[in-house]
Backbone as JSON, one array per atom type, in Angstrom:
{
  "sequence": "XXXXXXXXXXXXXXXXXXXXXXXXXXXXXXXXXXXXXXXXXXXXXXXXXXXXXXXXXXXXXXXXXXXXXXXXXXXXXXXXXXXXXXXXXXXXX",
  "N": [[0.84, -1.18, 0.0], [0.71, 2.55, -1.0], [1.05, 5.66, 0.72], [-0.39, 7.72, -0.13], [-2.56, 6.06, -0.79], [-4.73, 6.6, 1.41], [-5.39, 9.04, 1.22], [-7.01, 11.85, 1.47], [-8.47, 13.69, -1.74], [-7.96, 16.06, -1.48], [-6.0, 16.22, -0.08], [-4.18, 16.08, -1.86], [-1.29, 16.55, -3.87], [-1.6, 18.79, -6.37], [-0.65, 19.15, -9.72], [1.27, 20.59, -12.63], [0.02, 21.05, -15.26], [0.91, 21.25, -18.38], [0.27, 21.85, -21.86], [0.1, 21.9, -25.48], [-1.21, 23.76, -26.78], [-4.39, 22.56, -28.44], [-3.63, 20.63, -29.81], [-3.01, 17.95, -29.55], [-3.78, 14.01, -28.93], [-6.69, 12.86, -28.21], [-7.07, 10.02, -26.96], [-4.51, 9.9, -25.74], [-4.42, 11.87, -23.92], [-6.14, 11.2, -22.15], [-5.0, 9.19, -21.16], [-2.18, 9.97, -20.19], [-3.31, 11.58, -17.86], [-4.34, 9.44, -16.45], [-2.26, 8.27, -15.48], [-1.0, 10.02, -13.82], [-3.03, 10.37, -11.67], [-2.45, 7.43, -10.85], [-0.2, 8.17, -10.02], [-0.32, 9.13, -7.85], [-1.21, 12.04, -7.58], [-3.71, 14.73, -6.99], [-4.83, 16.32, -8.94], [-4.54, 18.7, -11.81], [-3.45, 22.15, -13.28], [-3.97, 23.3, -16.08], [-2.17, 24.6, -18.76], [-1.31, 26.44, -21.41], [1.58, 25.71, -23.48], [3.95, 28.57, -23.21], [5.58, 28.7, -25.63], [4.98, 28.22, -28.35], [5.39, 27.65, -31.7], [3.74, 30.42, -33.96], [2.79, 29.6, -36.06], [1.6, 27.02, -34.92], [-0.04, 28.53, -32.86], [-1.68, 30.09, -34.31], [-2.98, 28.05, -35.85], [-5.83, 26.05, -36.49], [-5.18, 24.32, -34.05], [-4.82, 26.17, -32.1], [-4.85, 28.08, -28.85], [-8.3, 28.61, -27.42], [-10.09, 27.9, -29.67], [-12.47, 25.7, -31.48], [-11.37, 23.2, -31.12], [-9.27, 23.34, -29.16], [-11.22, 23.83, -27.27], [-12.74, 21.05, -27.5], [-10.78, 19.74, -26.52], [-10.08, 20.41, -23.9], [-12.39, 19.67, -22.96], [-12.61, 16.87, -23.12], [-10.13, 16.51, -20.9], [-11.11, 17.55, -18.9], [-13.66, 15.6, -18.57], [-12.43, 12.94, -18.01], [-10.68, 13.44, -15.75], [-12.99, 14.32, -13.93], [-13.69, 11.05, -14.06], [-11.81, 10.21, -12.92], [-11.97, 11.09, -10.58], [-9.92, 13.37, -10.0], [-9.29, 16.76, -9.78], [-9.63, 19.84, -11.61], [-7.94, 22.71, -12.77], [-8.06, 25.53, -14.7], [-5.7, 27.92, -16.71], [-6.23, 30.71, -17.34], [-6.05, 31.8, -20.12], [-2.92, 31.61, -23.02], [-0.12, 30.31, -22.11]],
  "CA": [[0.0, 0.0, 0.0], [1.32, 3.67, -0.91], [1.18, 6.33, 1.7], [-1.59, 8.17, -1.02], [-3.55, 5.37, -1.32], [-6.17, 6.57, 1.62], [-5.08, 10.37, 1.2], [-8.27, 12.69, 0.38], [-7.84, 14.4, -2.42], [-7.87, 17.42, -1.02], [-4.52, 16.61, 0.31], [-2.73, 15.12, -2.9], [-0.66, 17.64, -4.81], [-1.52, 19.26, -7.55], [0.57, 19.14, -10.86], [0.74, 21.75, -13.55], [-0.03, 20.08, -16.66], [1.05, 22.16, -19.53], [0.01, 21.28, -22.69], [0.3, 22.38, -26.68], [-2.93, 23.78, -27.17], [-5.26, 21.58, -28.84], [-2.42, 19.46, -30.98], [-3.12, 16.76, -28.41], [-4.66, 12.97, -29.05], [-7.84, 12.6, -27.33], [-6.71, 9.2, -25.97], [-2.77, 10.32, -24.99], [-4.86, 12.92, -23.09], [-6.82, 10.31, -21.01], [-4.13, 7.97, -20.64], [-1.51, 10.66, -19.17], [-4.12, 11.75, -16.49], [-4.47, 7.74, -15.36], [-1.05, 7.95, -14.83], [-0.67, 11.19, -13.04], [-3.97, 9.88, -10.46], [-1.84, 6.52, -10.57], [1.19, 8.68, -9.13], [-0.73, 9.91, -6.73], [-2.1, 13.2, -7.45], [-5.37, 15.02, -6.6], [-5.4, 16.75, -10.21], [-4.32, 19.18, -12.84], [-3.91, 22.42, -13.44], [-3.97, 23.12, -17.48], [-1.7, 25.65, -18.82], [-1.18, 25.91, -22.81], [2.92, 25.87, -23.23], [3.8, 29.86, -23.9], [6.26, 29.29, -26.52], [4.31, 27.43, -29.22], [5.29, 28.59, -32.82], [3.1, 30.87, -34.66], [2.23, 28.68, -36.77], [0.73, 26.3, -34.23], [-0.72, 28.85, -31.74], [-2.55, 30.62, -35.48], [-4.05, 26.94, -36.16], [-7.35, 25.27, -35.73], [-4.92, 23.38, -32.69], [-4.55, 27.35, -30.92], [-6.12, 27.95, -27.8], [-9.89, 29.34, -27.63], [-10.5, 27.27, -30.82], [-13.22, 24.61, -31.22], [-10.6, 22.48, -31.11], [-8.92, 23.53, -27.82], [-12.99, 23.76, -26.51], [-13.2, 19.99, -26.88], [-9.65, 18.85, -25.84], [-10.7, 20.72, -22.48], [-13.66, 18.88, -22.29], [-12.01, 15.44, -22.83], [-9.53, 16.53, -19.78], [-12.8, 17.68, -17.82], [-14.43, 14.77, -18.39], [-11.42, 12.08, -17.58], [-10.37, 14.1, -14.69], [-13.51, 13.85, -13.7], [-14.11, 10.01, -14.36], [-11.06, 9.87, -12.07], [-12.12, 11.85, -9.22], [-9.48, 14.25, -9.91], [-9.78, 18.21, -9.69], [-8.72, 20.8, -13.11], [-7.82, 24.58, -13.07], [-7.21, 25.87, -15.87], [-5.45, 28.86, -16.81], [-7.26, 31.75, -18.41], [-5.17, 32.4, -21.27], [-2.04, 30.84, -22.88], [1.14, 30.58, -21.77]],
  "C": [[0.89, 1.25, 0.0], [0.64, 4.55, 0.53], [-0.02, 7.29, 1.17], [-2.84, 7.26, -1.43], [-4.85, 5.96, -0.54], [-5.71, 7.89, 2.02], [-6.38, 10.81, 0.79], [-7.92, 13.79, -0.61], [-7.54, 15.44, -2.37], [-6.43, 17.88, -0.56], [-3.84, 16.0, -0.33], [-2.59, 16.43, -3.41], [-1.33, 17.62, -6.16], [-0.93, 19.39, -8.32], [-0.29, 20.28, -12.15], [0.92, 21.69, -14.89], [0.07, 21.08, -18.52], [0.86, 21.29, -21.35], [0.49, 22.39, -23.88], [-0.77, 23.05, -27.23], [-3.43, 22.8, -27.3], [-4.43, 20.68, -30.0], [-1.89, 18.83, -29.56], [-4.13, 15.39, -29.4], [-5.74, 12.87, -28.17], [-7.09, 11.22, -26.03], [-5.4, 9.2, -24.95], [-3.48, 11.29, -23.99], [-4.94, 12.23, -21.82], [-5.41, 9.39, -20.28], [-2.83, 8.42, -19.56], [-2.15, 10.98, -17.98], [-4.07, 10.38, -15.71], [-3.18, 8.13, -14.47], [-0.8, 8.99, -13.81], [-1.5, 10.57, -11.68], [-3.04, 8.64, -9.91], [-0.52, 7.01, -9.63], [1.12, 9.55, -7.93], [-1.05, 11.58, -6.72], [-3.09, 13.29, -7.75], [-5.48, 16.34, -7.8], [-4.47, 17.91, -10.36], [-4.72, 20.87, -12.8], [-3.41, 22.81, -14.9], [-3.6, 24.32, -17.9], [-1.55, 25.4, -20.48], [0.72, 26.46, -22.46], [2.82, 27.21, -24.02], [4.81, 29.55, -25.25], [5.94, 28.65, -27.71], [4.5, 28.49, -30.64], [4.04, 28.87, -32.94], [2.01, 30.22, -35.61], [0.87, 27.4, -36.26], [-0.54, 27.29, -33.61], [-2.0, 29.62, -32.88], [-3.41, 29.24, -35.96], [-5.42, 26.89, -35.87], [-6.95, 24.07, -34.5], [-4.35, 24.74, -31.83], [-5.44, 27.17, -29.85], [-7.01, 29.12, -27.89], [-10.19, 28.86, -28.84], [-11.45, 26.6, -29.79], [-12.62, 23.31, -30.81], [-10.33, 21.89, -29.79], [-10.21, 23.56, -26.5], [-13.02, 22.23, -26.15], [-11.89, 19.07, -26.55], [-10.12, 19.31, -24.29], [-12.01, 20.06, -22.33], [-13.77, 17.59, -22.34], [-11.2, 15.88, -21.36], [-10.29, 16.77, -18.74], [-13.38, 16.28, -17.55], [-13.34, 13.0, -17.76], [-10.52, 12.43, -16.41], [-11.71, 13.7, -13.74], [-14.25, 12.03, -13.23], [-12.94, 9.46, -12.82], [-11.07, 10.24, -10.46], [-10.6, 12.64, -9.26], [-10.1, 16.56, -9.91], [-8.86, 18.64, -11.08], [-9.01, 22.31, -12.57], [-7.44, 24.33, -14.3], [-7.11, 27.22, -16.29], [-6.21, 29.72, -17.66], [-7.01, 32.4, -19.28], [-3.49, 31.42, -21.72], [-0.53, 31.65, -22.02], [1.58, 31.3, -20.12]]
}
């Protein structure tokens, strides 16, 4: 038994999950969160990485796209599924 196994989540650390905008896999999404809950933290908070070429951050994978709308709502919803907690930052970078 880990030392987190009968922790409430209230008292697992938080990690600060930086991502690419929305030039993410749906399932690589889900599957990194397992692992993060698996390593013992009580959730996420979701930052887009600031230095993302131009090129990317001007895509349909920038953030405030439709894109970036439903990658946040796969990490909502698998965060959720996990009984983890999400912040997420209010702008990139």
């Amino acid at each position: 038994m880990r030392i987190w196994d009968n922790l409430d989540n209230t008292m697992r650390p938080k990690v600060r999950y930086w991502v690419p905008a929305a030039a993410m896999e749906e399932e690589d999404l889900r599957e990194e969160l397992r692992q993060l809950k698996e390593r013992g933290f009580g959730g996420v908070e979701v930052v887009v990485l600031g230095g993302l070429s131009k090129d990317l951050a001007c895509s349909e994978d920038g953030w405030g796209t439709p894109h970036w709308d439903q990658m946040v709502d796969v990490i909502a919803d698998e965060t959720g599924k996990l009984g983890l907690t999400m912040d997420i930052a209010i702008g990139p970078g």
